[in-house]
ROKE-114514 format. One record per residue (C-alpha): x, z, y; residue in three letters. Coordinates in steps of 0.1 Angstrom, whole numbers, plus 2048, in hexadecimal, padded with zeros to 3 digits. Each point is the difference from the previous one (the first is absolute). Layout:
BEGIN
XZYALA...
end
This chain:
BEGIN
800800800UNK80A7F9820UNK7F181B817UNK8068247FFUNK7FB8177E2UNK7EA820809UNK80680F7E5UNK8267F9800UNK80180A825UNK7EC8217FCUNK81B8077E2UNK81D7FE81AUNK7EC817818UNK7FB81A7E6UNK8257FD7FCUNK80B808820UNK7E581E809UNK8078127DFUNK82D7FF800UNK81380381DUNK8147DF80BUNK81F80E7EFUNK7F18087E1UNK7FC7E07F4UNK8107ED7E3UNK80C7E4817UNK80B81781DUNK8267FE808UNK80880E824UNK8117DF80BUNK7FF7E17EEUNK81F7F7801UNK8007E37E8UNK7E37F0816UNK81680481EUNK81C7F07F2UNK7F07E37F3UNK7ED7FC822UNK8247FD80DUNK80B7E57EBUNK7DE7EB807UNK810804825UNK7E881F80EUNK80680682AUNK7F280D81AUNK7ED7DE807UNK7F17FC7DAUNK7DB801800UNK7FE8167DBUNK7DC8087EDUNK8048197E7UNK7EB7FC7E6UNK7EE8217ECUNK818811819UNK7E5821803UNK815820809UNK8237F07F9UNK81D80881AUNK8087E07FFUNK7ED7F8822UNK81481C80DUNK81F7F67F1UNK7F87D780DUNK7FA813824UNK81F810803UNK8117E17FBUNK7EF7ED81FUNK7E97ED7F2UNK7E17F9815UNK7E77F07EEUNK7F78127DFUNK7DF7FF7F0UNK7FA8167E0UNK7E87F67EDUNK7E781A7E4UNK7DF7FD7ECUNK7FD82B80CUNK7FE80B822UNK8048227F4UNK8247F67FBUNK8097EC81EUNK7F181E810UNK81C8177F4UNK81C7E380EUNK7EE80181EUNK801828804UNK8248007F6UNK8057E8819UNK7F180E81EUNK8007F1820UNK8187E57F4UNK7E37F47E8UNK7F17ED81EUNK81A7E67F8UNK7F77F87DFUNK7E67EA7F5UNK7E680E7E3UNK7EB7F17ECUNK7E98117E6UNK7F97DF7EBUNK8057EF7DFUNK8227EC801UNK7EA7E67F0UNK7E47FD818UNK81280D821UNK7F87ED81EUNK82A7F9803UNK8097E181BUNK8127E07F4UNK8238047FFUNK7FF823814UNK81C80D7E9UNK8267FD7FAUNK80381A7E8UNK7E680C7E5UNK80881E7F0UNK7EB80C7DFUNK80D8207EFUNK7E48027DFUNK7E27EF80FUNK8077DD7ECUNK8008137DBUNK7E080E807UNK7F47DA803UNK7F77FE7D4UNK7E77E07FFUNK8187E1808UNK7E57F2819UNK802820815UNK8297FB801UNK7F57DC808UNK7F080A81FUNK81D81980DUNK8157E37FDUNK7E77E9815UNK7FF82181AUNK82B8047FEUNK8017D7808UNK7EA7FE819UNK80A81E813UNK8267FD7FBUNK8147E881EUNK8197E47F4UNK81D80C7F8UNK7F18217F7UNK80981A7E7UNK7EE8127E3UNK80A8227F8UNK7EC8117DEUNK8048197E9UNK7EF80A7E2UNK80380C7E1UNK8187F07EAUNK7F87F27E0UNK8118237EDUNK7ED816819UNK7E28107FEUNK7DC7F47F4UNK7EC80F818UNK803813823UNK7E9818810UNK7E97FA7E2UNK7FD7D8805UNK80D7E87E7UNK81A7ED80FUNK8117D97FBUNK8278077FBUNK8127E380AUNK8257F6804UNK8147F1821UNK7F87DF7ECUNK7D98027F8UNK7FE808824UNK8117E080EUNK7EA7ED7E7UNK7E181180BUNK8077F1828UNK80F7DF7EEUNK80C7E3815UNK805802826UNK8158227FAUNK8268097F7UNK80C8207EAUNK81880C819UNK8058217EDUNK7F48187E9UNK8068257F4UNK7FC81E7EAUNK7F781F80AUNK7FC81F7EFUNK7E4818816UNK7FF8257F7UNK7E1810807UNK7F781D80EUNK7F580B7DAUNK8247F97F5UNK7F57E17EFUNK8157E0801UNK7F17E180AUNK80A7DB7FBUNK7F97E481EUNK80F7E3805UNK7FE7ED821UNK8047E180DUNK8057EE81FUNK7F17DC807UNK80B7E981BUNK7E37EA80CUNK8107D8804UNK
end
């Protein structure tokens, strides 16, 4: 489906008002592997950068610090970007939010150099739901763009937060977006969560042609 998921979206928000932002499996207090990858994609202070399922993440912070001006993060629950946006304070006002389904979010042709997805694509099971996040990454993404997204790797884990999930290597990834796009690079990380489990993801970053 192509629209947003209620009960997928009511899911997240349950998340987010029963555990605490750090208490999360997928909490890390600065992702550092997204940051560097960012970098090699060419991040700068004049890089307009969507963050994709980027909820609560210090990322925005962390993309802030660095001088960037236009950052838009992007999360089915509000109840998360509301947390961001607490953290944030007053500096929040320069951030662009958007409570919305990646696949149906009202995103402007070519408004983006750099996409970033951290777990939002492996939640995307049916093929024709990956099929339109792809259509929503094209359209949205500039020439020359990047594509930065992690998931979990095809050794990791089977599910997350309770949801079945697609694993999916550097590779599958590049196949999924197909023609048009270059495997600039691609990477393993291990993520410990705050439970003291251990987590495979593998990312990958996409130049658009």
């Amino acid at each position: 489906m192509a629209g947003a998921d209620p009960t997928t979206r009511e899911h997240w928000q349950d998340v987010y008002r029963r555990k605490p932002a750090d208490g999360v499996s997928w909490y890390a207090p600065h992702l550092d592997t997204s940051l560097a990858l960012l970098a090699r994609a060419g991040l700068g202070p004049a890089s307009r950068v969507i963050d994709v399922g980027g909820g609560a993440s210090t990322l925005v912070d962390d993309l802030l610090a660095r001088g960037v001006a236009s950052v838009t993060v992007l999360d089915l629950s509000d109840a998360a970007l509301a947390v961001a946006r607490q953290r944030l304070g007053e500096v929040a006002a320069r951030v662009h939010w958007l409570a919305d389904d990646v696949r149906s979010a009202p995103l402007g042709e070519g408004a983006f150099d750099l996409w970033h997805d951290r777990a939002v694509l492996h939640f995307l099971t049916d093929p024709a739901d990956a099929d339109v996040y792809v259509r929503q990454a094209r359209r949205a993404l500039a020439p020359g763009g990047r594509l930065v997204i992690g998931g979990f790797a095809p050794d990791g884990p089977e599910r997350c937060s309770g949801l079945e999930v697609a694993r999916r290597s550097s590779e599958d990834i590049a196949a999924l977006f197909g023609d048009g796009f270059e495997l600039l690079d691609s990477r393993r990380e291990i993520h410990h969560t705050p439970g003291g489990s251990d987590q495979a993801f593998a990312w990958t970053v996409l130049a658009r042609q």
